[in-house]
C-alpha positions, -999 to 999 in steps of 0.1 A, spaced: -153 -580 858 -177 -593 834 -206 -601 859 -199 -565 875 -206 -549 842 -236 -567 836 -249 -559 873 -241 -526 865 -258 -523 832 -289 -533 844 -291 -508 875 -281 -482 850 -311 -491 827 -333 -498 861 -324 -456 870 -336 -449 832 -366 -474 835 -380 -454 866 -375 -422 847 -396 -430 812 -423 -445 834 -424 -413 854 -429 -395 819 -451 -412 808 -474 -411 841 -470 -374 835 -485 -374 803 -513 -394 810 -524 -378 845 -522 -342 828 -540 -354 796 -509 -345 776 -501 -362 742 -466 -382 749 -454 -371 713 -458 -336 720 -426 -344 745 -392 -348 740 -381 -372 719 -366 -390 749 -401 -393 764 -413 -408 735 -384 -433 735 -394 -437 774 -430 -449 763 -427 -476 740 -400 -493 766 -422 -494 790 -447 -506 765 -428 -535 754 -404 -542 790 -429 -533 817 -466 -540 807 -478 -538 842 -465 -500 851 -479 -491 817 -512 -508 833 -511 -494 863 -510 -459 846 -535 -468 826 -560 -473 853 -543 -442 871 -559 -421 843 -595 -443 844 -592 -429 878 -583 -391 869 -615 -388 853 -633 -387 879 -606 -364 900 -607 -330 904 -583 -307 887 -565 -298 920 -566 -338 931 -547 -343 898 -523 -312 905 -513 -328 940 -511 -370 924 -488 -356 895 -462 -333 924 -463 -364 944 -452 -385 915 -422 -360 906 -407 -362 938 -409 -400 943 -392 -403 912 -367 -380 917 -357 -394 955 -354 -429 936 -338 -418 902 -314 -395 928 -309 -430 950 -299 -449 919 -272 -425 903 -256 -421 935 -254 -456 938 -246 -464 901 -222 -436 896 -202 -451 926 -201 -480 917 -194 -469 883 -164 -452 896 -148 -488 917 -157 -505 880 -133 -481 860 -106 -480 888 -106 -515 889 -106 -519 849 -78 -496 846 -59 -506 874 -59 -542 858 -39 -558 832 -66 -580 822 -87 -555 811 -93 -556 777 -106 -535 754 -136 -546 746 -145 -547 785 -132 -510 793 -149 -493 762 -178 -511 771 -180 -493 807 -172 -459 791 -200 -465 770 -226 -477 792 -215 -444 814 -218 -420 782 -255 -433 769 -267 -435 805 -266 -398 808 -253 -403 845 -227 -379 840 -191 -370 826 -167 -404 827 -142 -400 849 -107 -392 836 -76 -385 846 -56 -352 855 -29 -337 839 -4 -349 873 -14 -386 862 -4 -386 829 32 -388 812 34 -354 793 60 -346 771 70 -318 745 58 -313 712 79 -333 692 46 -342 668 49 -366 639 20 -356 624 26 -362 583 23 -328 564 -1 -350 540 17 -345 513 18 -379 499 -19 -379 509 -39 -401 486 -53 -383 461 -83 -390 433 -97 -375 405 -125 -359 406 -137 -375 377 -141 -408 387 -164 -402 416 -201 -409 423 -210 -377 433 -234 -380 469 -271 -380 459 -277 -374 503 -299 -345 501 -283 -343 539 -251 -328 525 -269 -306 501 -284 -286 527 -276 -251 514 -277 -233 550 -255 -263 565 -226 -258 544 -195 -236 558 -160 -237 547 -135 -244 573 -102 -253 579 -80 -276 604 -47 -260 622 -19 -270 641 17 -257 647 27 -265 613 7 -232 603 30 -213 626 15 -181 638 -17 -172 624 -35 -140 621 -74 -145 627 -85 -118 619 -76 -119 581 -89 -158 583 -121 -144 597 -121 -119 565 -113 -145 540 -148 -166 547 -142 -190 570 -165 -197 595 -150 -226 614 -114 -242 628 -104 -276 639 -74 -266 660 -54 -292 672 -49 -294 711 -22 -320 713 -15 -358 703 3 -392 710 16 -403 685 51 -396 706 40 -396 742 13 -374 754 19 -336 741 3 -302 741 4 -288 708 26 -256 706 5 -232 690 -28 -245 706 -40 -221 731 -24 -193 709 -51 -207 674 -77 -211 700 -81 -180 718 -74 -163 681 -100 -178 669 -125 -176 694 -113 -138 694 -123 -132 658 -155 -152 658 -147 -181 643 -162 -214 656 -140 -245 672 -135 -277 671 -102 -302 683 -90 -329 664 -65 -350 687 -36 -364 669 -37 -403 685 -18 -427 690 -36 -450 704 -45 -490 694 -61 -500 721 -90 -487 750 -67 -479 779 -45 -461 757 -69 -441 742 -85 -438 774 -56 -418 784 -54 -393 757 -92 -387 759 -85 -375 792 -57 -355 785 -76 -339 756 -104 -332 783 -83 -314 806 -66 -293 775 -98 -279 759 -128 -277 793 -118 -238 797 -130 -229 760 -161 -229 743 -165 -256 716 -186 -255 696 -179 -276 662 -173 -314 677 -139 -329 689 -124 -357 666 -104 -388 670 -76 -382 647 -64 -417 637 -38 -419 608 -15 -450 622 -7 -480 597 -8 -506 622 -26 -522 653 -55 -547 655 -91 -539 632 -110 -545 668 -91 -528 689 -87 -501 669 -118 -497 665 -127 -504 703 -96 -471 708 -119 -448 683 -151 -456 707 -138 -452 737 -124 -417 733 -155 -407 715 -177 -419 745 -154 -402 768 -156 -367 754 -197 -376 746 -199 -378 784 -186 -342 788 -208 -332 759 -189 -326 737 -195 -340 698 -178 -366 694 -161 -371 656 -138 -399 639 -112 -386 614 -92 -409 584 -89 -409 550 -114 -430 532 -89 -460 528 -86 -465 562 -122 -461 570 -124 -490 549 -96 -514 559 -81 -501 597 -116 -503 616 -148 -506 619 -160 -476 597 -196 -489 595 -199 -495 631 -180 -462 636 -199 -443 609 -236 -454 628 -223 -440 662 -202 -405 659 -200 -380 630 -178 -386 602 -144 -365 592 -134 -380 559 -102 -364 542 -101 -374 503 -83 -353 483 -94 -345 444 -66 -334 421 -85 -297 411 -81 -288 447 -51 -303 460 -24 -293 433 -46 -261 424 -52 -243 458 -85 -241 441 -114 -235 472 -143 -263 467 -179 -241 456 -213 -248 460 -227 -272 430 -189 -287 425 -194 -323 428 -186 -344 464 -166 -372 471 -181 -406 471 -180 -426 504 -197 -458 516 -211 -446 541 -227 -411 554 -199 -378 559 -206 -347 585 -170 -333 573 -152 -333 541 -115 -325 541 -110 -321 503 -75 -303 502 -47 -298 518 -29 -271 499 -50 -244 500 -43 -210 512 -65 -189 536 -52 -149 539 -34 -148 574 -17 -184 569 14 -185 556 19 -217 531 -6 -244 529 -35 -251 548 -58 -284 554 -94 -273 539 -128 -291 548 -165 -287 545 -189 -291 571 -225 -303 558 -241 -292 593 -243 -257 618 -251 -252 652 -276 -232 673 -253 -208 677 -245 -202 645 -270 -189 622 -269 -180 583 -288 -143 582 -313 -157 555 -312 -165 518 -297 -133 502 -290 -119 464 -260 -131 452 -236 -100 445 -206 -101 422 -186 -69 426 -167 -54 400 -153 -17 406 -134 -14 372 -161 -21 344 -139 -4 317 -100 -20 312 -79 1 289 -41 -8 280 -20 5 251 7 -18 231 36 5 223 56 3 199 73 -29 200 41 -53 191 27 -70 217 40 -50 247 17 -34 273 22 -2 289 12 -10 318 0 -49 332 -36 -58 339 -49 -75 371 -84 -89 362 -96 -96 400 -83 -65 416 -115 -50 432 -135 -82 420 -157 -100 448 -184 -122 442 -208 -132 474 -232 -157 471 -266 -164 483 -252 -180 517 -234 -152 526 -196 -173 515 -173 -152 495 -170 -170 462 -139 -176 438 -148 -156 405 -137 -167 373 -131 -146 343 -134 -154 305 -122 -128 278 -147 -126 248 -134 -112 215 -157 -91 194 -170 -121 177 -182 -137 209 -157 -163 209 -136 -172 240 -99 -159 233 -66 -163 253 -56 -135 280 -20 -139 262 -35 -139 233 -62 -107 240 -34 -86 257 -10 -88 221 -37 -79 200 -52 -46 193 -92 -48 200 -122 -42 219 -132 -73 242 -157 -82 270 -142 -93 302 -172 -117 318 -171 -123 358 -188 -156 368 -194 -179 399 -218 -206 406 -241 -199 433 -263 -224 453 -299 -203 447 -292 -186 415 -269 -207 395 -245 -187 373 -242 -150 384 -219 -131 358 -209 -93 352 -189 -81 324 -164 -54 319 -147 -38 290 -115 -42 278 -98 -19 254 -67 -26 238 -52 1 213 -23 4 193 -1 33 200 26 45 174 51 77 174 47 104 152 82 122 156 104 150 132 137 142 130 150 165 95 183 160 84 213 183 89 228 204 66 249 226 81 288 246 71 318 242 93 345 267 91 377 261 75 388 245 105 359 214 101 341 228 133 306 238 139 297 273 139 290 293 169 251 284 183 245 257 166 216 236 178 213 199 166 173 201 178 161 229 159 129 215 144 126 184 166 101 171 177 71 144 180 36 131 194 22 100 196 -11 88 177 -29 99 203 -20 133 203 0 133 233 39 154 237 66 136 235 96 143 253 135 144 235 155 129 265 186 119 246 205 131 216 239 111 202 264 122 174 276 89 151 307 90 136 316 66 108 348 58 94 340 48 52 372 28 45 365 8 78 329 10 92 338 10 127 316 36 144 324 58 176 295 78 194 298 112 206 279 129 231 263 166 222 293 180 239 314 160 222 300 161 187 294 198 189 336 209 196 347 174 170 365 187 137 346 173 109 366 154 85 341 146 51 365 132 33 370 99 56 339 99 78 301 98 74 283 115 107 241 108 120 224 120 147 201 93 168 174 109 188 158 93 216 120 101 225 99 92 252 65 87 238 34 88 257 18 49 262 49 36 240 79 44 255 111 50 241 115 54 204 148 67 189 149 80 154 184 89 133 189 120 112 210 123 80 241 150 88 256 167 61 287 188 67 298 213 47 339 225 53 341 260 43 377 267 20 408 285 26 421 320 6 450 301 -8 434 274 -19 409 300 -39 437 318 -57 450 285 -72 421 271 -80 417 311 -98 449 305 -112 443 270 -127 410 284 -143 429 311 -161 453 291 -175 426 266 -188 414 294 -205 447 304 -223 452 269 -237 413 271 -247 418 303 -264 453 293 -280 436 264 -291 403 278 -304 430 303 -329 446 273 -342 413 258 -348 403 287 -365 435 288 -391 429 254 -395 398 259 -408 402 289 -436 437 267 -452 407 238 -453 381 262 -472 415 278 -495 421 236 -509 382 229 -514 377 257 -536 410 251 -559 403 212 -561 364 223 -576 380 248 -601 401 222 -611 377 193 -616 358 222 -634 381 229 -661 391 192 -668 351 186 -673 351 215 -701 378 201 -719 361 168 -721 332 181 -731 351 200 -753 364 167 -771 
């Protein structure tokens, strides 16, 4: 095996050889700068420089010669030169590519096969440019339902943001490489696109199958891909492996071939390995070999892990230097958040160059129902184009917020959304996440709680963070007033017949009525009659009907009327009203209270004679007793 791989090697380099030497004839016969040439005819010169001195001679003193050569004798040397080389580059394929064929037959066929020895073939095959490995078809292979494994993530590891190194790669800062994207499989159950599409992202790693449990077709594949594609959205494939060795990963490569060759991929097709066992080597031998298998078909080839197992499980470095890079590494902001990642926010470290950043896993996109993976790709593709730098716009159709607090303090008439008809676009052409920050009138930042309980005039400021412009901000106004009722509610004073009832049309909303401090009506919906009992307190409510046929008993009961307005930005408001009822008397009972008065006024008159009498006797004894102390004072005067 090993001696047929090395035989096999060196005719594939020999086919390679004969191609670079034909270049670089080319260029010198036609007086053409090699550099001006693909970079693989550039490569092709300095091999044959340092490997094969004498065809670099040779062509040397082929263009000594050319100098002298007409344009026409040139002309004919370089067409004859073209189709030598291509009758022997033609002879060697054919011959390498079958025996390319018996070599992986044979190696696959075998039990001795290792690893090492198969990815090696697969690789030689894929850098040669010969043409697609072979695989296997879907009738070869063990295929089983979808009965994936695949952990939701969510004991993923997850750091803080803080203690990173953010990237100082000027790669991954390339503003018109960066698109938002996100990775699918049949745990997002049935997606729709088209609000995906609207919600900014530009591409999707859908998941075509795995083996992890035997060989399966993911459920909702074809359904996400032919969505996607549908809506415009880019793809890519992530495979879900099993694998820990070459053969094995052989094997799903080819499955993965036959599941995705009908549909255009565009964003590269990744190695999925999340297993926590199986040998460093081999491991890392499984992650080649499927990359070099889908290479071969042209596709990009792409290893995903988290960053602890790029570190420990394989050979990331080796890895890293060969195929792009699909790191997941979640930061707390964005994983417990469902915060989206935005341009400027700082990047996960790693040790070694990224193409793909998964940084959360529970996100939402609009159209996805629960959580989704979210990543970041740090490169584009021809067919995908950014139209230009552009001004950032920030969108805000309601520049001027006004709520009312009613009447019990702190209450709002009506709830405020702050983002509804908000959208901020940034300079790439991404849909941005727009913060707000409410600014009381002292330019101090203030709680929304806080702003929405107090009476006042603030500033509502819009911001996001774009990658050409930095800050772009917008403010709108917000205007909270303080409502209160104005409402007249006089008390009643009003005469009940004999009986203790209410006379005939008798209104209990005469003189009713009320505003608010704006000026607005309001409306009386509800009127109620209390009825309270003085010895005991207790209370019993009447209804207008009610109240208005009751007998009125003053001596035992105290009666209010409780009005109930519905006031314009405050709601409802009841007020009570003092009644006062006044029981008209009966004939009988206004004769004796006649007759009492007249005899009160006999005994006062009887009494006032007496009185009188009384009076004069008291005059007749005062006069006599001073005559008599008269005379008594003569005679001893006298003496």
């Amino acid at each position: 095996m090993k001696e047929l791989l090395e035989s096999l090697s060196g005719k594939l380099a020999g086919v390679w050889k004969s191609v670079f030497v034909a270049h670089a004839k080319i260029c010198i016969i036609t007086g053409a700068v090699a550099v001006s040439g693909t970079s693989a005819t550039v490569a092709g010169v300095e091999y044959v420089k340092h490997n094969n001195t004498k065809n670099v001679v040779q062509a040397q003193e082929t263009e000594h010669e050319s100098e002298t050569e007409t344009e026409s004798e040139r002309l004919d040397k370089l067409n004859k030169i073209l189709a030598e080389t291509q009758e022997e580059t033609a002879e060697e394929e054919s011959s390498s590519a079958e025996e390319l064929e018996s070599l992986m037959e044979e190696a696959l066929s075998s039990d001795d096969t290792t690893s090492e020895e198969l990815n090696q073939i697969i690789e030689a095959v894929a850098d040669s440019g010969a043409g697609p490995v072979a695989v296997k078809d879907i009738e070869e292979l063990e295929v089983v339902e979808d009965n994936s494994s695949e952990p939701s993530r969510e004991d993923a590891e997850v750091s803080d943001s803080g203690t990173e190194e953010t990237s100082s790669s000027d790669q991954i800062y390339e503003v018109n490489q960066l698109v938002y994207g996100i990775d699918v499989s049949r745990w997002q159950g049935d997606i729709d696109w088209s609000k995906v599409a609207a919600d900014g992202i530009t591409f999707a790693m859908i998941k075509c199958g795995g083996g992890d449990d035997g060989l399966y077709e993911d459920r909702k594949f074809k359904q996400n891909i032919q969505g996607a594609l549908a809506n415009g959205i880019q793809v890519g494939i992530y495979f879900y492996s099993g694998a820990t060795d070459a053969k094995t990963a052989y094997d799903e490569a080819s499955f993965c071939i036959n599941l995705i060759k009908d549909y255009q991929i565009t964003y590269p097709v990744a190695f999925d390995w999340e297993l926590n066992s199986g040998d460093y080597d081999e491991v890392t031998q499984a992650c080649e070999t499927f990359c070099n298998v889908v290479k071969s078909y042209g596709y990009q080839p792409m290893v995903y892990s988290n960053r602890n197992r790029w570190y420990s499980s394989f050979d990331g470095e080796k890895l890293a230097g060969k195929f792009k890079v699909w790191m997941a590494c979640y930061w707390s902001e964005y994983y417990y958040t469902s915060t989206r990642w935005a341009y400027g926010d700082d990047l996960a470290s790693f040790k070694w160059h990224y193409d793909m950043w998964q940084y959360g896993v529970t996100d939402t996109v609009d159209g996805i129902d629960g959580y989704v993976d979210m990543n970041i790709a740090f490169f584009g593709y021809a067919n995908y184009k950014v139209n230009g730098a552009q001004d950032a716009a920030l969108t805000v159709t309601n520049t001027n917020i006004t709520r009312y607090l009613g009447h019990d303090s702190g209450k709002l008439n009506e709830g405020v959304d702050f983002m509804s008809g908000v959208k901020g676009v940034n300079s790439i052409g991404y849909e941005m996440d727009v913060d707000y920050d409410i600014i009381n009138s002292s330019g101090n930042s203030v709680d929304e709680e806080d702003a929405l309980s107090q009476p006042g005039r603030y500033t509502v400021r819009y911001s996001f963070k774009d990658p050409k412009s930095g800050n772009i901000t917008k403010d709108a106004v917000l205007n909270i007033v303080d409502v209160t009722a104005k409402l007249v509610t006089p008390d009643i004073n009003v005469q009940s017949d004999a009986s203790g009832r209410l006379p005939a049309g008798f209104s209990f909303v005469n003189g009713v009525s009320g505003t608010n401090s704006l000026s607005e009506n309001a409306t009386l919906t509800q009127y109620e009659v209390i009825k309270r009992n003085i010895a005991t307190g207790e209370e019993i409510t009447m209804s207008p009907e009610q109240a208005l046929a009751n007998v009125y008993d003053v001596k035992n009961y105290t009666y209010s009327v409780v009005y109930y307005f519905d006031v314009p930005k405050d709601g409802t408001v009841k007020q009570t009203a003092v009644m006062t009822v006044i029981v008209k008397e009966t004939e009988k009972e206004t004769q004796k209270e006649t007759e009492t008065e007249s005899q009160t006024e006999s005994v006062s008159e009887s009494q006032t004679e007496t009185e009188n009498v009384s009076q004069a006797e008291t005059r007749k004894l005062s006069v006599a007793a001073k005559k008599q102390e008269t005379t008594e004072e003569t005679v001893i005067n006298n003496k």
